[in-house]
N, C-alpha and C positions, 0 to 999 in steps of 0.2 A: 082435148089437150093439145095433140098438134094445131088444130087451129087458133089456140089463143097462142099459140108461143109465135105461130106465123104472123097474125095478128101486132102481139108486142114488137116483134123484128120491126115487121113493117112501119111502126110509131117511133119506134127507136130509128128509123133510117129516115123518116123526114125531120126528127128533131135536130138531125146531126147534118143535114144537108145542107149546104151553102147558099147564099139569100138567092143566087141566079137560078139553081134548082129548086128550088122555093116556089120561086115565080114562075115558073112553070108548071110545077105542080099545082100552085094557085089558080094560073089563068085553065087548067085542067080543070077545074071545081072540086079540087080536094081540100077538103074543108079543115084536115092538120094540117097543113101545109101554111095556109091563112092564120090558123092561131100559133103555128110556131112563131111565123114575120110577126105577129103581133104582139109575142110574150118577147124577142129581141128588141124590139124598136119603140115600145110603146112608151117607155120611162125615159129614154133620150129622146120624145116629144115632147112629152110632159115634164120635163127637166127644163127644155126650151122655153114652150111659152109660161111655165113660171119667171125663169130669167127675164123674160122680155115684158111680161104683164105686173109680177108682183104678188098676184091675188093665187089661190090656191082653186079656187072653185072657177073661174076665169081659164085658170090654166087647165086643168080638167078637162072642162066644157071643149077648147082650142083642140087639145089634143086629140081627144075622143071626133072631134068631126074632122082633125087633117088623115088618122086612121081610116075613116072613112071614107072620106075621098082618095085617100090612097090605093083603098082596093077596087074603088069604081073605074078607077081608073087604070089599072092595072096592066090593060090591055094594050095603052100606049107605052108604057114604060119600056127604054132599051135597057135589054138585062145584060149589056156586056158595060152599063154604068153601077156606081154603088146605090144601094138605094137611100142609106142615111142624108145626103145631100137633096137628094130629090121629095125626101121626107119633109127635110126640112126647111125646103122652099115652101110648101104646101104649108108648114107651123107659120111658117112668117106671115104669108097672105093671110093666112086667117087674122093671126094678132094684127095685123094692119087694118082687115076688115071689120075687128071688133072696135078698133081706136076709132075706126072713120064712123060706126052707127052709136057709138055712145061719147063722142066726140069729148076724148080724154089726152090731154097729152100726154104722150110716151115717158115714160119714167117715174109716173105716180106709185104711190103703194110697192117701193120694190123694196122694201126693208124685210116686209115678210117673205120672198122672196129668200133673203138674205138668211134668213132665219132656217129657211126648209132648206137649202144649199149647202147652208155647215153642220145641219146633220147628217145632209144625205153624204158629204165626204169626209166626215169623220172616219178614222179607224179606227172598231172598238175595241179590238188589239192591242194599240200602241200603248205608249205611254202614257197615264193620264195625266202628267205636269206637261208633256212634249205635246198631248192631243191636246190640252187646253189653249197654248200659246198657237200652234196652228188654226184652232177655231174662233183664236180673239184677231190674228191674221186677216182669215177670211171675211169677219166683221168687217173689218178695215177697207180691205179692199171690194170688197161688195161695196160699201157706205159711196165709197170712191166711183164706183163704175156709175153707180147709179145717176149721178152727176153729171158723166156724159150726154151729148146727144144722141140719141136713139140710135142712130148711122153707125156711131164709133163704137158706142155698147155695144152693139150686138155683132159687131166684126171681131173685139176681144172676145166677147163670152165664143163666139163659135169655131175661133183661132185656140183660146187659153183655156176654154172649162170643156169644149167637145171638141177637141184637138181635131178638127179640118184642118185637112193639105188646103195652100191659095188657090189650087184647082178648083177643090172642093166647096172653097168658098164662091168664089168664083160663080161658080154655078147655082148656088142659094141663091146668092145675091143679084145675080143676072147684071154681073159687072167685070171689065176686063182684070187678069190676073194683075196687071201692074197697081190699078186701080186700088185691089183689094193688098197690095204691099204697102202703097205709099197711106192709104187710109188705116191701114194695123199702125205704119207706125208714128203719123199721130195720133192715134188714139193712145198708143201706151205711154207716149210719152204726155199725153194730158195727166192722163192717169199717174205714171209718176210725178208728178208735177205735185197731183192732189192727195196723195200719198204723203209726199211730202210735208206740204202746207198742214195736214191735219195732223203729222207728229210733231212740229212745232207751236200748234197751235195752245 
């Protein structure tokens, strides 16, 4: 009895731990430690390269091996950085090395994309006349991004859907902060532009 309650503490004290003592505990070979990082971070990968691929099984596949190289790598990682940014440099090179072996260009198939996006922020909560009009919204502007060039998409989606600081950005994109200001804000203002043109249309 006391060893299962020591036991539970101890699961409950890596669950609640901060990604830095995580990482620690990871490169330790404590094997909670690895599924916790992995139960926080694995859905804001998979959330990524759907946004940026389209495809649900594509996106999957991406995610599942940037997690994997994430913990191979683990060893290098500075733990006094966030890990979501460094995550999610590792989602990008993938989806760029999937575009470059089945040579697709960038923004094919992201309707379904669109599709898994407004469920997944839906609230089932709210109002259903108020949830409907916000999820005919994000049709919209999903229909819109997608339209972008890959560069500016995916500087919105990781500015406006996974709220990165331009630091943050920055660092995915292996581009200076000014860079990632002045490219957010033509990108949004493509975007409104195309925003636009489709409610007149």
């Amino acid at each position: 009895m006391v060893e299962s309650q020591g036991l539970a503490a101890l699961a409950g004290d890596v669950a609640g731990g901060s990604d830095q003592e995580l990482v620690d505990q990871a490169r330790a070979g404590r094997r909670e430690a690895r599924e916790t990082l992995a139960r926080r971070h694995r859905q804001a990968a998979y959330l990524l390269a759907l946004q940026m691929l389209g495809n649900r099984d594509d996106a999957m596949d991406v995610a599942q091996d940037a997690m994997l190289r994430f913990f191979t790598s683990l060893g290098s990682f500075d733990r006094e950085r966030r890990i979501q940014p460094w995550l999610f440099a590792i989602v990008r090179n993938q989806v760029r090395d999937l575009w470059r072996r089945r040579q697709r260009r960038p923004g094919e198939r992201l309707g379904e994309a669109g599709e898994a996006l407004t469920r997944h922020l839906v609230d089932p909560t709210a109002n259903p006349e108020a949830d409907l009009r916000r999820s005919e919204l994000r049709h919209r502007v999903w229909r819109a991004l997608a339209e972008l060039p890959a560069a500016k998409r995916e500087i919105v989606v990781l500015r406006d859907f996974h709220d990165l600081s331009y630091s943050d950005i920055a660092q995915v994109l292996d581009i200076p902060i000014g860079t990632v200001m002045s490219r957010l804000h033509g990108a949004r203002r493509q975007l409104r532009a195309r925003l636009g043109g489709e409610r007149h249309a």
